[in-house]
C-alpha positions as CSV (number, residue, x, y, z in Angstrom):
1,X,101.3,122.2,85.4
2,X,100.6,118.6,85.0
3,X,97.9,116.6,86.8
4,X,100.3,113.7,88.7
5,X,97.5,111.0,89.8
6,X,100.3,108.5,90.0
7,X,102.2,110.5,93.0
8,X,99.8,112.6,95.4
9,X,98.1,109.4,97.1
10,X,101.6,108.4,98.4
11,X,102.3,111.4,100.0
12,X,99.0,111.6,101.8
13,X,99.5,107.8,102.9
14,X,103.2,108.8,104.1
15,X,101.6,111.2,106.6
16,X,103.6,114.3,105.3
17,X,102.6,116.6,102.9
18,X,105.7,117.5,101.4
19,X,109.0,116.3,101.9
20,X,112.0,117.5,105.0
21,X,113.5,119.3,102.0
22,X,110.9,120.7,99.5
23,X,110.7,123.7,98.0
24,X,108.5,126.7,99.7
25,X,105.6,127.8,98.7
26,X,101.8,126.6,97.8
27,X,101.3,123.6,96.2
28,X,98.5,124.7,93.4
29,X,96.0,122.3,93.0
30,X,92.6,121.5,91.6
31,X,89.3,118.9,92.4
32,X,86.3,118.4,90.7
33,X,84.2,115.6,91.0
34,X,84.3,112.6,88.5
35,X,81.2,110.4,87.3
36,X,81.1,108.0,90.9
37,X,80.7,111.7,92.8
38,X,84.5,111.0,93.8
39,X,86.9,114.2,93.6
40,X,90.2,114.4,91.7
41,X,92.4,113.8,89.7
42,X,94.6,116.3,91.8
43,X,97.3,119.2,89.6
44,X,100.2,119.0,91.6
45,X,103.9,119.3,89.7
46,X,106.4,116.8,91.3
47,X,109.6,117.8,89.3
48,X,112.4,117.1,92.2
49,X,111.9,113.4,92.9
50,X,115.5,113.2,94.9
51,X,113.4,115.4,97.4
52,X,110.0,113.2,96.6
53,X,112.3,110.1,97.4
54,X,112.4,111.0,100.9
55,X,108.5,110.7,100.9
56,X,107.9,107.7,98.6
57,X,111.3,105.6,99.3
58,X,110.6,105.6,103.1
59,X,111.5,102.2,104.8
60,X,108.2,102.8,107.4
61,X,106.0,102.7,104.2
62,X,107.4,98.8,104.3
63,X,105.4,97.8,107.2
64,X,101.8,98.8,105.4
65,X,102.5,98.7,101.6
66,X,104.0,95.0,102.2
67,X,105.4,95.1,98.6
68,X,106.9,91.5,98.4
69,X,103.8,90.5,99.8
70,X,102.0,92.3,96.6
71,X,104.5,90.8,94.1
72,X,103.7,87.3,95.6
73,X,99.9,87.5,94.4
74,X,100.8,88.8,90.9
75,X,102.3,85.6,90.5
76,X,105.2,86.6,88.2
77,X,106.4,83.6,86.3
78,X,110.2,84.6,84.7
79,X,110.5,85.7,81.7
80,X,107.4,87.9,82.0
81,X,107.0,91.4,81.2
82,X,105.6,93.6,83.8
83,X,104.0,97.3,84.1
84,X,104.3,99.6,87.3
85,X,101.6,102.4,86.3
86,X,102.3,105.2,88.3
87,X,106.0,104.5,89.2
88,X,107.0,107.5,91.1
89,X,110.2,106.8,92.4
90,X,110.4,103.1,91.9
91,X,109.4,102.1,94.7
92,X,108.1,99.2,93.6
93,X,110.5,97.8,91.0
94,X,113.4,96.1,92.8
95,X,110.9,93.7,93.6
96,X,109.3,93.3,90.5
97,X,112.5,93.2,88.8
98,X,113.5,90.1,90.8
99,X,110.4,88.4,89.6
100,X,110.8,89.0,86.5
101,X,114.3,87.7,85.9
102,X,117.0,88.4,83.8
103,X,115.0,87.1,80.8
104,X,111.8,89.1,81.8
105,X,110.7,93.0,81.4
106,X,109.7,95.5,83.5
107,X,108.1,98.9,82.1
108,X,108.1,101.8,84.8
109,X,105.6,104.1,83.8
110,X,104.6,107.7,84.7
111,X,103.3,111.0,84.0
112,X,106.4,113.2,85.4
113,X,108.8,113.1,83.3
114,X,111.8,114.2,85.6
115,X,110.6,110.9,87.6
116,X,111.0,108.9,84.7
117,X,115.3,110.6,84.5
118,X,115.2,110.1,88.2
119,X,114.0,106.3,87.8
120,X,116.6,105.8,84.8
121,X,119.5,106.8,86.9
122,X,117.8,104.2,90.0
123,X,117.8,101.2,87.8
124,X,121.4,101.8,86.7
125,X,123.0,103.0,90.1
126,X,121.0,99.7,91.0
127,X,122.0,97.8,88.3
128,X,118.8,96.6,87.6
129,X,119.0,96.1,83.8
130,X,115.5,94.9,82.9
131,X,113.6,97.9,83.7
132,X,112.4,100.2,80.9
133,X,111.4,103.9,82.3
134,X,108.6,105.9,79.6
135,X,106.8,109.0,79.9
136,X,103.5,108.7,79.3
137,X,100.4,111.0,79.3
138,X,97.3,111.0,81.7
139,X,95.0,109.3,79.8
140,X,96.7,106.5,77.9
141,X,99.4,104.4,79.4
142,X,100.5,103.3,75.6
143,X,101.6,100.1,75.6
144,X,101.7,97.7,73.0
145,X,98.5,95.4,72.4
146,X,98.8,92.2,73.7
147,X,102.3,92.5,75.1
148,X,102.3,92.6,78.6
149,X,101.7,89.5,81.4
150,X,101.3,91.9,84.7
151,X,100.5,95.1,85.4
152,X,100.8,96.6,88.5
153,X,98.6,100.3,89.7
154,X,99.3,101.1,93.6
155,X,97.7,103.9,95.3
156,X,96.6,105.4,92.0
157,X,94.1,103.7,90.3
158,X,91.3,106.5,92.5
159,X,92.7,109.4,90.2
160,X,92.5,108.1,87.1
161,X,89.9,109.9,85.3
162,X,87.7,108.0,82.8
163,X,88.6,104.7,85.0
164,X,86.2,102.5,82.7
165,X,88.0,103.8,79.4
166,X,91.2,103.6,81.0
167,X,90.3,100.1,82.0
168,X,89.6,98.7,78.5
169,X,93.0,100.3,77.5
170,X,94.7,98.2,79.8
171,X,92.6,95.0,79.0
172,X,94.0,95.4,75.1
173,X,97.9,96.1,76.1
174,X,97.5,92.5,78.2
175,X,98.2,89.5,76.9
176,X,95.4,86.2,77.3
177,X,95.6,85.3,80.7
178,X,97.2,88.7,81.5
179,X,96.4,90.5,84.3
180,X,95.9,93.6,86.5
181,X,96.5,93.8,89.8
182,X,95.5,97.3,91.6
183,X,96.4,98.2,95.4
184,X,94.4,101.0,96.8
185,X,93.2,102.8,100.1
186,X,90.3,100.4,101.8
187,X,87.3,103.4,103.5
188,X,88.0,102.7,107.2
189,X,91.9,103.2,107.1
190,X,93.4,106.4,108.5
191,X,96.3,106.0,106.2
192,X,95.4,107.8,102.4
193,X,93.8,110.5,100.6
194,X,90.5,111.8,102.1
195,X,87.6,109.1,102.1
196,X,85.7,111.7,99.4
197,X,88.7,110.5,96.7
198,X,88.8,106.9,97.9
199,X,86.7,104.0,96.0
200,X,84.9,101.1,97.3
201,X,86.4,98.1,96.0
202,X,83.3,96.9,94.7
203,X,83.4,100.1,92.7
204,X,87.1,99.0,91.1
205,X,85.4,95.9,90.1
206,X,82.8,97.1,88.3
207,X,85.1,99.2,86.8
208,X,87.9,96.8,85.2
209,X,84.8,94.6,84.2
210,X,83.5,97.1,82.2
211,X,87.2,97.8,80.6
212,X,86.6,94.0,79.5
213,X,88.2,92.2,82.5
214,X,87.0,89.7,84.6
215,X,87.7,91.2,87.8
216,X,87.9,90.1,91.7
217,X,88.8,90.5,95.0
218,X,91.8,89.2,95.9
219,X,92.4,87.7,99.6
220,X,95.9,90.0,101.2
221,X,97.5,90.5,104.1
222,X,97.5,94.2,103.3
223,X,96.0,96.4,106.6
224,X,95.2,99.5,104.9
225,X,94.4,98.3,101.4
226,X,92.7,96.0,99.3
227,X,93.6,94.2,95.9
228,X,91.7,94.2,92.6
229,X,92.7,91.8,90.3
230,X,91.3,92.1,86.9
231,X,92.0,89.2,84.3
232,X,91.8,89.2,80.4
């Protein structure tokens, strides 16, 4: 069983909580409450993402996830190379691999490894041929030092555990003048995990400054969310 931070918050915000086709049965799953008093990270396995898509890929999570909207304020010059933490499906990465170009990078990146074959065969049925899909484990995203421009952590960045640690691993894999950008679940909106597993923003600030960044609010458009950006 493997604790997938980077999926459950979408399927909360989706309204359903599993897919038209799942399979039956409980979903097993653990909370216990991190250093803010917060709960999570979740355990919940997510090893058919062609079901997941359903969930995730849904065209009415457009109107509240704005995702060209989100790629706009990254300001992605071409040529750069790009994280999505917490990929899922790839939701996010026709629009990041526009950005990016032909001469740019994007590296999808997530915990589920039958995401990361599901995202593979995206990208090439897409033909989206800058887009690098890795495995990686909960606690360390392992990239490169200094080797990445943007990075990118929607709906996810609340079930990270060890946030502030996490924080100053992404502030060493960016490059100067790199930043992170994360997208998360403002208190008053009814879309989301429960309010207990939700952070203020202020909190996400404190938290990518004390991973080294110098981090901000940044003015969106987003109804349900608010952006972090946190800048090496």
């Amino acid at each position: 069983m493997r604790a997938l931070w980077f999926l459950v918050p979408l399927l909360v915000a989706c309204g359903s909580p599993k897919p038209a086709h799942a399979p039956e049965g409980p979903a097993p799953k653990t909370e216990h409450a991190d250093h803010a008093g917060h709960h999570g990270p979740l355990v919940h396995r997510f090893d058919k993402p062609e079901e997941w898509a359903k969930v995730f890929d849904d065209p009415a999570r457009d109107a509240w996830q704005k995702p060209a909207h989100v790629v706009t304020l990254m300001q992605i010059e071409a040529g750069a190379t790009v994280v999505d933490l917490g990929t899922g499906t790839g939701y996010f990465l026709p629009f990041l691999s526009l950005a990016v170009g032909t001469k740019g990078k994007v590296l999808a990146l997530d915990v589920e490894p039958d995401m990361i074959r599901y995202v593979k065969e995206r990208t090439q049925k897409e033909k989206l041929g800058n887009i690098e899909a890795r495995a990686i484990p909960g606690d360390d995203p392992q990239l490169a030092e200094a080797s990445v421009d943007r990075l990118l952590v929607v709906d996810t960045w609340h079930h990270i555990p060890e946030r502030k640690a996490y924080a100053a691993k992404l502030a060493k894999a960016l490059k100067p003048g790199g930043a992170v950008f994360v997208v998360d679940f403002t208190l008053e909106t009814d879309k989301g995990p429960p309010k207990q597993h939700r952070l203020k923003k202020e909190q996400v600030v404190e938290e990518l400054a004390a991973g080294g960044l110098a981090a901000t609010v940044v003015k969106s458009e987003l109804p349900d969310q608010y952006v972090v950006k946190g800048v090496r």
